[in-house]
N, C-alpha and C positions, 0 to 999 in steps of 0.2 A: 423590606429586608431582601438582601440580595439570595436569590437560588445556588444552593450548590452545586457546583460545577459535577460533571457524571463522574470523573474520575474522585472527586471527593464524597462520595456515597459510600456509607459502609452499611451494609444487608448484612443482619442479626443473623448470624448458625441458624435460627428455628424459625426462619422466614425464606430459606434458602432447600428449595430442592435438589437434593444430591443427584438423583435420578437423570434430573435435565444436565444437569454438569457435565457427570460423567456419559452421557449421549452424545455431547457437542464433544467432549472428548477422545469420543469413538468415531465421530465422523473425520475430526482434526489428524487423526492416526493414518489417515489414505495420503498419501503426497505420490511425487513422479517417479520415486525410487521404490514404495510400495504399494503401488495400481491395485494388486490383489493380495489379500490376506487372509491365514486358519483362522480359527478359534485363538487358537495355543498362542499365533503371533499378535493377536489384536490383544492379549491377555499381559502380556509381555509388557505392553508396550501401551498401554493405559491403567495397569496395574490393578489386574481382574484376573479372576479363574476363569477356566477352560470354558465351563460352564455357564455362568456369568457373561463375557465377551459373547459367546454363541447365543447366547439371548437377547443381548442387544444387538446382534446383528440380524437376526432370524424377524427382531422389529422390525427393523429398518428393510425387510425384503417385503414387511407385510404391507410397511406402509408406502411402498414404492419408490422409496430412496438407494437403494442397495438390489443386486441381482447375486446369486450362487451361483453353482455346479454342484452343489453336496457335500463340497471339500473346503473352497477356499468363496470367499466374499467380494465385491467390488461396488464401488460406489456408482451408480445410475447419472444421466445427465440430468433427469427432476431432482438433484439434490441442488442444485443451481436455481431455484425456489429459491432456495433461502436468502442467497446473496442478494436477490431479484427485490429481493418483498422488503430491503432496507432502501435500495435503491427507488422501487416504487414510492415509500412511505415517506425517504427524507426530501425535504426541500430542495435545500439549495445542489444537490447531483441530478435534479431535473430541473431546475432553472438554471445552470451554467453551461447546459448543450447550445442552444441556442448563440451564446457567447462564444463557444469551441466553437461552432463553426464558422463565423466571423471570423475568427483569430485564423482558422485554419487556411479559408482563401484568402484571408490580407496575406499571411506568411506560406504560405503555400508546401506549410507543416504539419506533417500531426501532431494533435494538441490534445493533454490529458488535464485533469482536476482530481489531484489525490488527497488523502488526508493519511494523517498517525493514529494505527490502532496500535498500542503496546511501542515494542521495538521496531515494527514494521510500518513500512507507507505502502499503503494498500490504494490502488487506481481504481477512482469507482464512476468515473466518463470519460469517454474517449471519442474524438473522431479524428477519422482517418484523410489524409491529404490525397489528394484525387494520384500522386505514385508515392507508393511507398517501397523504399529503396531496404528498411532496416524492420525484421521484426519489431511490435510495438509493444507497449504495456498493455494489455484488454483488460477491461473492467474487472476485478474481481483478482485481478495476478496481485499479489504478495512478494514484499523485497523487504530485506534487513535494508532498512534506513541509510546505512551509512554510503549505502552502494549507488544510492541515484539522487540525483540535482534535486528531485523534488522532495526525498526522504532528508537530504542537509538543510534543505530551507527551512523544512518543520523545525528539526532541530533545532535551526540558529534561532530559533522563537523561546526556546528556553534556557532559564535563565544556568550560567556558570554554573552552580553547587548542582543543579537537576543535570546539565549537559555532561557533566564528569560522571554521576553517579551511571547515567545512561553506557559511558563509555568505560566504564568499573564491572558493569555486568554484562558485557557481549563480548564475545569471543571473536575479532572480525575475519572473514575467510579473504583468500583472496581469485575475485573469480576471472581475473585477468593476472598476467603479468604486469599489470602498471596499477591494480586495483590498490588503494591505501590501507592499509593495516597495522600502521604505527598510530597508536592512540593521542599522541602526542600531537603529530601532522592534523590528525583529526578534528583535533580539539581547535587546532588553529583555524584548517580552512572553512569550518563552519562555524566559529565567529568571526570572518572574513566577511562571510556571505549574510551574517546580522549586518555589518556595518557598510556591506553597498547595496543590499538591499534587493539582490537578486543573487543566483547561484549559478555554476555553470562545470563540468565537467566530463570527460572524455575516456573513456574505453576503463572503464570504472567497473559495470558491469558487463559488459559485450566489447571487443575491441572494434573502433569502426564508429562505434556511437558515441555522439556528443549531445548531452542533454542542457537545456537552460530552463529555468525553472525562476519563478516568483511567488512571495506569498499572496495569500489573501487574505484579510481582515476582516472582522466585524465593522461598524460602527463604534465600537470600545476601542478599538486599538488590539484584538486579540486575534492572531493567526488562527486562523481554521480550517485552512486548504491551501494547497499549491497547484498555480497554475504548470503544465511545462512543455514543453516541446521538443522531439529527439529531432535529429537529421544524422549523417555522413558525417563523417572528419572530412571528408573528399571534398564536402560540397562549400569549401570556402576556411578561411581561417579564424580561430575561434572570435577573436578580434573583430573580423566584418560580422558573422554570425550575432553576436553579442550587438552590436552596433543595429542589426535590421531588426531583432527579435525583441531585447527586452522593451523598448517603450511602449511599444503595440503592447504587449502585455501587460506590461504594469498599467497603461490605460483599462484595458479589461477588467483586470483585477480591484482597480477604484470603483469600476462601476458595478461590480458583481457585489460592493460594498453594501449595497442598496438593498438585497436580499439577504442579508445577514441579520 
């Protein structure tokens, strides 16, 4: 009998610790807009009393994820454990370094291996190309899907009724002038990128960067990562770009087949 897939697991109410939820919920509450936080604002904003919030944080100071001042809370660099300790545990984000770096001096790119948790494609290895011209994705950065080559590629892995519903609940921002945000447009260019088989686009999320991106497969036939690589708009036209990057990678990507 075939295993259920993690996303098809449903955990019984009375099998389900509320406790650890709402902790991952408290830790989820830090982002770059809210570095530091009360009681009253963490309360707010995972839907806890004053009380309540200042207890899970007062945790989290004892157990070395979080630091105070007496007033307001922040989250510690050992709360990067936690990302660390999926990365150590899973497979194939330490068997695909090896292959990044290949990919990187043949293409003399940086080169990432991300996967979809939820809405987002989350980068969980990266190496860095001997210059790098453009901020990159580092392991553990979070992006709305819609916004990068390798978050569309996921996408174009599912199926029309799942790709609408996906683009039915996200609200898309736009973090460029040229970023897409017609649902519509959307819908097309990532069944574009189902049907050639690679993805590729430009100043989407940063203006300046040109991302390409491939899936990667099981042995079944089932996407379970994207290879991708950023560079410059400057450094060539997307056309030559596309022409030297993707076959190296889709070679990669067959053989990373092997660990799947």
């Amino acid at each position: 009998m075939k295993k259920p897939a993690l996303q098809d697991v449903v955990v019984a109410k009375r099998d389900q610790i509320e406790g650890l939820i709402k902790g991952v919920d408290v830790i989820r509450a830090f982002d770059h807009e809210s570095v530091r936080l009360t009681p009253t604002e963490l309360g707010e904003r995972v839907n806890l009393s004053r009380t309540a919030a200042r207890r899970y944080l007062l945790t989290l100071v004892h157990i070395g994820l979080a630091a105070t001042d007496g007033r307001t809370f922040w989250l510690r660099p050992s709360v990067l454990s936690l990302g660390h300790a999926y990365v150590d545990s899973a497979r194939l984000p330490r068997a695909v370094v090896p292959y990044l770096q290949r990919l990187t001096n043949q293409l003399q790119e940086s080169t990432n291996y991300s996967v979809l948790d939820g809405d987002d494609v989350v980068y969980v290895s990266r190496v860095n190309a001997p210059r790098i011209l453009l901020a990159g994705f580092d392991p553990g950065m979070r992006l709305p899907a819609y916004t990068s080559t390798a978050g569309r590629v996921l996408l174009s892995s599912l199926t029309d009724d799942a790709l609408h519903a996906y683009l039915a609940r996200i609200t898309p921002i736009a973090y460029t002038h040229l970023t897409v945000t017609d649902k519509e447009q959307l819908f097309r260019e990532i069944v574009a990128i189902r049907e050639d088989g690679f993805g590729s686009t430009e100043n989407q999320y940063e203006m300046g960067l040109r991302g390409i991106s491939v899936p990667v497969k099981s042995r079944g036939g089932t996407v379970v990562g994207a290879l991708s690589t950023s560079m410059a708009t400057t450094s060539g036209t997307r056309k030559e770009a596309i022409a030297r990057c993707v076959p190296a990678m889709q070679a990669t990507a067959n053989t990373l087949m092997l660990w799947v």
